[in-house]
N, C-alpha and C positions, 0 to 999 in steps of 0.2 A: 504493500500500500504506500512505505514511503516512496520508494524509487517512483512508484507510478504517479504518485500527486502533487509531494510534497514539490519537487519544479513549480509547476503552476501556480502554486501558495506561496512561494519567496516571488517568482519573476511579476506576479498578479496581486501584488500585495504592498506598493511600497510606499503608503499611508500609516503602517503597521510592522513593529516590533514582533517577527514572528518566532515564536516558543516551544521548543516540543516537548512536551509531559512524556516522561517515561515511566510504564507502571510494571516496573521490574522487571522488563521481556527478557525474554531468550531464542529469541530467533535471530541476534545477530544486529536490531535494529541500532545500535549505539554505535557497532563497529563502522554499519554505515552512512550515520552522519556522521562521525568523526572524520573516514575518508572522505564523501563528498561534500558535506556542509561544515565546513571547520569551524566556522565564525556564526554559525547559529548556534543563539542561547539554548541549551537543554536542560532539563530539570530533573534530572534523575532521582525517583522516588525509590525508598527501600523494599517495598515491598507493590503487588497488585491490591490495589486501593477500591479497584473498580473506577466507571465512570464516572458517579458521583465524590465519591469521598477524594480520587484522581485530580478531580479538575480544585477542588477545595484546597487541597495542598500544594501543587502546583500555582493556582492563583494569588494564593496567601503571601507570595513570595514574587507577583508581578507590580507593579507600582505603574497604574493605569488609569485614565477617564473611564477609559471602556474598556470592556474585555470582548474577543471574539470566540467562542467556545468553536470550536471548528475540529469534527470528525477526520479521521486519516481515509476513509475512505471518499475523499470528496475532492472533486475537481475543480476549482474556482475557473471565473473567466476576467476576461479584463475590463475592471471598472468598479467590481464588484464592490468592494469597499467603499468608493466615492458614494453609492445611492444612499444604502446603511445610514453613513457617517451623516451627509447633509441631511436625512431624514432627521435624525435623532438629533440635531445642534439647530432643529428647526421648531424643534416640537416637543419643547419642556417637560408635557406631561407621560413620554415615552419613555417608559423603565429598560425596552428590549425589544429586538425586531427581528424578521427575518428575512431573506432573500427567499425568490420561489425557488421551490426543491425541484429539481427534474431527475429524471431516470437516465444513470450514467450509461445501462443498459438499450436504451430504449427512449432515445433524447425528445421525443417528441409528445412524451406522456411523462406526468407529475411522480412525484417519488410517493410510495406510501410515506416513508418518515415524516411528514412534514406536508408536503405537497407545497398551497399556496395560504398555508397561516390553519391553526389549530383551534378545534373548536372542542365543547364537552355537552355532552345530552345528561339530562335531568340525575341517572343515577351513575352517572361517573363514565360513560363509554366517549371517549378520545376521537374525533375524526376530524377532516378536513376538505379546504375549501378544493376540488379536485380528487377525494378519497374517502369512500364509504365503506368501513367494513375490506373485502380485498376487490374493489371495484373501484379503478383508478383510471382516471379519466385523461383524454390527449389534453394537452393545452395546446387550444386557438384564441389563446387570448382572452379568454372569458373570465378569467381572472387577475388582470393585467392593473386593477385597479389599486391604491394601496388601502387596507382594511386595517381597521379593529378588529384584533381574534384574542380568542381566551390563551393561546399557547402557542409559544414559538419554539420550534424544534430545538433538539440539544445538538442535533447534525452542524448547524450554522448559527448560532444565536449572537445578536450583540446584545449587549445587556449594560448599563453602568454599573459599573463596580459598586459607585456608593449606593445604590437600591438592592446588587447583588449581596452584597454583606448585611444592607439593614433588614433584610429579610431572612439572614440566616444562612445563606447560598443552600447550596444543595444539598439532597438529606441523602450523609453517609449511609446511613442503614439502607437505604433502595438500595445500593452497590450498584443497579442499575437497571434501566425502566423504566420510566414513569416518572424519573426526577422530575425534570423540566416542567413538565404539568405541574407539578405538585409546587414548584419554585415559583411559577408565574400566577398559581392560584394565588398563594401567600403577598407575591407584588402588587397584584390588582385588588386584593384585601386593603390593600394599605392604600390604598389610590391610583394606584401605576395604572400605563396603560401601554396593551403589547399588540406588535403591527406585524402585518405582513408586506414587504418594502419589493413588488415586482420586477421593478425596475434594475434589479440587482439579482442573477439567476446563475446558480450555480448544479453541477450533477452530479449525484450520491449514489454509490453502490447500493447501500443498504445491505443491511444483515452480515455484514463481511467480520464482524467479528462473534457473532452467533446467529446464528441462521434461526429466517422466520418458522423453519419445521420442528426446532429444538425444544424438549420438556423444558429445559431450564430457560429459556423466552418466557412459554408460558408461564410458568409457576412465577418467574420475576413480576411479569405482566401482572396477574390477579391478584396476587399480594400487594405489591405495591401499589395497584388500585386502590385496594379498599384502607389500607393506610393513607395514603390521599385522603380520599374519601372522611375520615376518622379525623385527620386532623384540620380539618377546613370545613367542613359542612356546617351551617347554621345551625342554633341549639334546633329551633324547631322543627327540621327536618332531618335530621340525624336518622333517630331511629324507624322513620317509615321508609329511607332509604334504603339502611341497610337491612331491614327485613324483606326488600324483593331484590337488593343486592344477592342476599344468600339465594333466594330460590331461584335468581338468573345464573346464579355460579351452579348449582347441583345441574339446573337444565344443561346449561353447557357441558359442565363434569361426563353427563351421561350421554348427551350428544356425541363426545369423542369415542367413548367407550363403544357404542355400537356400530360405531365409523370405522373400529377397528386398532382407534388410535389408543394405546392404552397408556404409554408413555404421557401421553397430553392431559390424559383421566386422571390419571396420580398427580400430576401436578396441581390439577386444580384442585384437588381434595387437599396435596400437602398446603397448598396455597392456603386455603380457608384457615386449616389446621394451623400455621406459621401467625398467619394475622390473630387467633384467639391469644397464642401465646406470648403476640408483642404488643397488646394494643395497652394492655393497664400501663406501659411504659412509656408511653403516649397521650398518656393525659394530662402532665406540664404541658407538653407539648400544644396539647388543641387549647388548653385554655390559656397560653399564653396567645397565639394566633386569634383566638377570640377576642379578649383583649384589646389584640391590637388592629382588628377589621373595623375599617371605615367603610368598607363596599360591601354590604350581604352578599350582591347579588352582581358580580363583575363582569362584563361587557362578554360574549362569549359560550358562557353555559347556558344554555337552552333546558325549556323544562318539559321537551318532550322526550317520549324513548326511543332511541332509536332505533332497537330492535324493532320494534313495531313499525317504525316509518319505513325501514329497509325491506322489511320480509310480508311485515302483512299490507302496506299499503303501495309497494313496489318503488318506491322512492329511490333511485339509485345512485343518482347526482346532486351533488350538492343545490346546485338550484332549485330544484323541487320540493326540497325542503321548505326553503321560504312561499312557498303558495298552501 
């Protein structure tokens, strides 16, 4: 992944101090930056931190307006940073943005990760402007505009530093998953407000460092939902959430199981299982976030289901939604 991108992140980048977080690898990646990037900064970590707790100590040690959180799987192009930057020194109230995600794969259709800005339906499920569920749509520009969305991808995210920390940065414990959501719920609690910045378009492998078929995806995915979910949802809605949270996770659970999937069926059950056993650890946690919410209800979460908009009302693009 570096040989193949990191070129285009130094040569497409020189608005920016570019950084590489090492999270203890052994595949050789130190030997080669060393040989070909001598004079880039590295950050060699002692140990795999994961993505979240990764980019936290890595960060901790950069001295920046902005940070750009930016995947090794990911192809910048040229400008990129220019939309970013003048978006965000334009627009006060912007904690963090994104550039549209496209498919490095397949450039003329939107990336799952990300796509064109992030949005969340009523019980916690994650989609976007270009991606429903695994229904990923070409971009013809239909999305070209720059929006308010509930979450900007952790593929490419800018963020300010000082909203990144008063927020807490990212929650070590995800290790990985679902931070970002969880990071931008907390931002937009506080006031923030996160964009999707078109104009600025970069192309993502995806899944290059765990593949979307892996139990441990899932089991990261569900868990750290509903921890999400636990530390950000409003007192009043809390618990009717997660009572059809659980009976959407058992349906899913058994869903894979007759699919055949059974690796994906234990995940979701250890999933469940994992969040009983961390959530009482977590309840500093929500009620300091309680506390400090100015916004119940932030620009983004939508309070319909999506499962039902997708499958029982056939909604399969994002625009349809809005009607």
């Amino acid at each position: 992944m570096l040989e193949r991108f990191l070129p285009s992140v130094v040569a497409f980048s020189p608005e920016a101090d570019v950084i590489v977080a090492d999270n203890a690898s052994t595949d050789r990646s130190l030997e080669y930056l060393k040989a070909n990037f001598p004079a880039l900064r590295v950050i060699e970590l002692d140990r795999n931190y994961g993505f979240a707790d990764g980019y936290n100590k890595a960060l901790a040690q950069v001295d920046a307006e902005y940070y750009i959180l930016l995947n090794s799987d990911v192809e910048v192009t040229d400008g990129w940073i220019t939309s970013l930057l003048s978006f965000m020194d334009s627009h006060s109230n912007a904690v963090a943005c994104q550039p549209k995600l496209l498919d490095y794969k397949n450039k003329a259709f939107f990336e799952y990760a990300g796509a064109a800005g992030g949005f969340i339906d009523r019980y916690g499920y994650p989609y976007c402007r270009g991606r429903l569920f695994d229904t990923v749509e070409k971009d013809s520009g239909q999305y070209n505009d720059a929006c308010r969305v509930f979450w900007a991808t952790g593929a490419a995210m800018m963020v300010r530093s000082s909203e990144y920390w008063t927020a807490g940065g990212l929650d070590g414990r995800f290790f990985a998953h679902m931070e970002e959501v969880d990071l931008c719920w907390r931002m937009q609690a506080r006031g923030g407000e996160i964009y999707c910045v078109p104009d600025s378009a970069v192309y993502h492998v995806g899944g290059a460092t765990l593949d979307k078929s892996n139990p441990r995806k899932t089991f990261l995915n569900f868990r750290n939902n509903l921890l999400m979910l636990y530390k950000n949802l409003p007192e009043n809605e809390l618990h009717a959430v997660m009572r059809v949270r659980a009976i959407l996770d058992y349906v899913a659970a058994f869903k894979f199981l007759l699919s055949g999937s059974i690796g994906d069926f234990r995940a979701v059950i250890k999933a469940r299982r994992e969040y009983g056993r961390m959530v009482s650890s977590y309840k500093g946690v929500r009620r300091d976030n309680i506390e400090r919410t100015v916004v119940l209800q932030p620009a983004g979460r939508m309070p319909f289901m999506l499962l039902w908009q997708y499958y029982a009302r056939g909604k399969k693009v994002f625009n349809e939604l809005k009607q």
